[in-house]
C-alpha positions as CSV (number, residue, x, y, z in Angstrom):
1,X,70.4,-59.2,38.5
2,X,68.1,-61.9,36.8
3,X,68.9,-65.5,37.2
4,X,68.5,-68.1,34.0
5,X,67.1,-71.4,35.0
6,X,70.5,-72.4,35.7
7,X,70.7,-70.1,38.3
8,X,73.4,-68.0,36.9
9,X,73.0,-64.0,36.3
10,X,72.4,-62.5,33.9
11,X,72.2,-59.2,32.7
12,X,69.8,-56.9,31.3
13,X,70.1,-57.7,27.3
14,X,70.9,-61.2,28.0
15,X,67.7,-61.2,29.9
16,X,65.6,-59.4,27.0
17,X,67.2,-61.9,24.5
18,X,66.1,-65.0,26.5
19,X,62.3,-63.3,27.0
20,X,62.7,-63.1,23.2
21,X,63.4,-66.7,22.7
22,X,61.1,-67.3,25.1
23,X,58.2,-65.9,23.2
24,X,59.4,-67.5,19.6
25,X,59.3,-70.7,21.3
26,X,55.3,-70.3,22.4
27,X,54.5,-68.7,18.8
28,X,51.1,-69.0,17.7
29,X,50.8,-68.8,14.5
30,X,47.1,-69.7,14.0
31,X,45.9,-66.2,13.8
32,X,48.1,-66.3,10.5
33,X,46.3,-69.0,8.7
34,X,43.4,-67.3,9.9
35,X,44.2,-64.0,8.9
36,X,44.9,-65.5,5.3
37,X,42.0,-67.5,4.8
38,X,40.4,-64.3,5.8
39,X,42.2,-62.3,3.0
40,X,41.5,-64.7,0.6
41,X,37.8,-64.7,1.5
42,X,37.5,-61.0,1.2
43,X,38.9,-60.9,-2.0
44,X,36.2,-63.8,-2.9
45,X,33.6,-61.8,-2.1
46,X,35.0,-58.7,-3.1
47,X,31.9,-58.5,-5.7
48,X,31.9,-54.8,-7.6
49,X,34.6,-52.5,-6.8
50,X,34.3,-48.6,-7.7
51,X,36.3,-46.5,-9.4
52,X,39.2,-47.2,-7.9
53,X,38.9,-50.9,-7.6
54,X,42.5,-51.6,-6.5
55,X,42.4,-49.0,-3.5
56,X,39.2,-49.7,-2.1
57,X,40.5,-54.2,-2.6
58,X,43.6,-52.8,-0.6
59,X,42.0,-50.9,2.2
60,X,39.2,-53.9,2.9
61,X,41.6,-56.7,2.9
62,X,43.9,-54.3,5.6
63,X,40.6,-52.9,6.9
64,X,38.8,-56.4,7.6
65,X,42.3,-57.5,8.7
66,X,42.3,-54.9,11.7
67,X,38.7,-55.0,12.7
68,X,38.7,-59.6,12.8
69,X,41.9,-58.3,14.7
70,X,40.3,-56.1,17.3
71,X,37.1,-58.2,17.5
72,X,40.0,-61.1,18.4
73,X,41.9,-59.2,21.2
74,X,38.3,-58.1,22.5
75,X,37.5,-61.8,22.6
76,X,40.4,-62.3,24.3
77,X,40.2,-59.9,26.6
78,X,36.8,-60.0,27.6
79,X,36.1,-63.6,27.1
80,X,37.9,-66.0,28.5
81,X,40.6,-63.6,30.5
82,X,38.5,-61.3,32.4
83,X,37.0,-64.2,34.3
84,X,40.6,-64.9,35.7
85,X,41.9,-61.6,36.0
86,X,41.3,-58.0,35.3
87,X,43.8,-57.1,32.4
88,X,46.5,-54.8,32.9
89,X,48.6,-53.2,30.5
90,X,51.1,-55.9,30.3
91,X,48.1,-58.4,29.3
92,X,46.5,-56.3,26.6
93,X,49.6,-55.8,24.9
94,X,50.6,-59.7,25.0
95,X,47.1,-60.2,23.4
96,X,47.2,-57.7,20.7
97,X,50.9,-59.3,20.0
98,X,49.5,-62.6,20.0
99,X,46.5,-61.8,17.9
100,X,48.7,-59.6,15.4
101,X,49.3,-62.0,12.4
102,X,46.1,-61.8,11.6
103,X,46.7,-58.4,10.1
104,X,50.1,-59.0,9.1
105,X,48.7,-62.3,6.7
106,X,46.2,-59.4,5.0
107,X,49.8,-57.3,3.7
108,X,51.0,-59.8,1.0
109,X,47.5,-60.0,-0.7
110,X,46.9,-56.3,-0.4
111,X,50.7,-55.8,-1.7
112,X,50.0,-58.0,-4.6
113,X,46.9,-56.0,-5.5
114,X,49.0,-52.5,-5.2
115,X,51.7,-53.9,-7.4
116,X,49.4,-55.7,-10.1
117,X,49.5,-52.4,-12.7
118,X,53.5,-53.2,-12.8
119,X,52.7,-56.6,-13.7
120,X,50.4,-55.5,-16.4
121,X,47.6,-56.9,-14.8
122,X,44.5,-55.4,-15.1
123,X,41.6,-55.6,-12.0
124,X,40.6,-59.4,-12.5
125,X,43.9,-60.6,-12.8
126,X,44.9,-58.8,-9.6
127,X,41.9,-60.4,-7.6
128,X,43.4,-63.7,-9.0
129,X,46.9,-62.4,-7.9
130,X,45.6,-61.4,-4.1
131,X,43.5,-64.9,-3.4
132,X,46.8,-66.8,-4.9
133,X,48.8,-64.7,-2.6
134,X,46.2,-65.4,0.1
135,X,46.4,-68.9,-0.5
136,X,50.4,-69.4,-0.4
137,X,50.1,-67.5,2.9
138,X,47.8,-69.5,4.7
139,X,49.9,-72.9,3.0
140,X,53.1,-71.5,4.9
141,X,51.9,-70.1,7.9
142,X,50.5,-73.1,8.6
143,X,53.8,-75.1,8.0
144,X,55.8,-72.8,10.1
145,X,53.8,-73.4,12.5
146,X,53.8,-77.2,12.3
147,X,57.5,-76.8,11.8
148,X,57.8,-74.6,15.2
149,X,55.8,-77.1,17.1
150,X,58.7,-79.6,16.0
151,X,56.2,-81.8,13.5
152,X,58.0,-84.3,11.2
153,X,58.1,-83.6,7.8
154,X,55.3,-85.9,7.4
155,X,53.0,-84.1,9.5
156,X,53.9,-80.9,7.6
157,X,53.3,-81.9,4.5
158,X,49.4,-83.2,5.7
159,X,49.1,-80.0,7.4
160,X,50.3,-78.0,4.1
161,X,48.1,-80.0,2.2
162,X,45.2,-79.3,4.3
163,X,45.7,-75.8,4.2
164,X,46.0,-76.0,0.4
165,X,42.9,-78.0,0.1
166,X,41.0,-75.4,2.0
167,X,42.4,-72.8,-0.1
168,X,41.0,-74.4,-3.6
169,X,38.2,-74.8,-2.2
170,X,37.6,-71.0,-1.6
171,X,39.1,-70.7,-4.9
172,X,36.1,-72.7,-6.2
173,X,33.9,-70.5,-5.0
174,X,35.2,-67.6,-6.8
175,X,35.4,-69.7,-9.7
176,X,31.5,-70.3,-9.4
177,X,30.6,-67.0,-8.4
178,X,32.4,-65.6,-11.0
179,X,30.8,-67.9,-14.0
């Protein structure tokens, strides 16, 4: 049976659970205020749409989501890992699970878009919707990450209001493009 630090066995969930807590504890959540500064970005630049504007603003924020998310497990990967090792399994699947929040912070903006009609909002208001979205996002992932590294209060509230500045700042520039 497994042994815990303490040297006591364990069995097999208790051994799962503390791999679990294990892994919560080394949490990156960086690809998250990537992955929403990326959303919001997209929907910046998100110039003409077709004719079916909120579809094709929902498939390229998940889209773009996915492929910055294989083009960040390849970098892994390939970059800086295979000059230590060849990766196995076991590696590549620690990577893409590392990498992953960088799709997951493109579903709140692209579920804002697909629920704007039942807000009554028409396509412009659900751009505004998504980058807000994108922008709240980016504000908390990067807090709960401050707040997982154990950061006082104080250094989560710079960090928040960093990630807020950057996020008016790419609201600017849809403000400018847009006028």
């Amino acid at each position: 049976m497994p042994r815990t630090r303490t040297g006591t066995t364990t069995g097999p969930a208790t051994a799962r659970a503390e791999r679990r807590a294990e892994r919560r504890a080394r949490a990156d959540y960086t690809g998250g205020v990537y992955g929403s500064m990326l959303a919001a970005s997209v929907v910046v630049g998100a110039g003409s749409l077709g004719s079916l504007p909120r579809v094709e603003l929902v498939l390229l924020l998940l889209l773009t989501g996915v492929v910055f998310w294989i083009g960040h497990v390849h970098a892994q990967l390939f970059g800086a890992r295979l000059a230590q090792q060849a990766p196995d399994r076991r590696v590549v699947w620690n990577v893409c699970r590392e990498e992953w929040p960088i799709v997951k912070a493109a579903v709140p903006p692209a579920a804002a878009v697909a629920v704007s009609p039942l807000l009554g909002l028409d396509v412009r208001g659900a751009l505004w919707l998504a980058l807000s979205v994108a922008v709240a996002g980016q504000v908390g992932w990067s807090v709960a990450a401050a707040r997982r590294a154990g950061a006082s209060q104080r250094l989560m509230a710079v960090t928040a209001s960093v990630n807020l500045l950057l996020g008016l700042l790419i609201i600017s520039v849809k403000i400018v493009l847009t006028h």
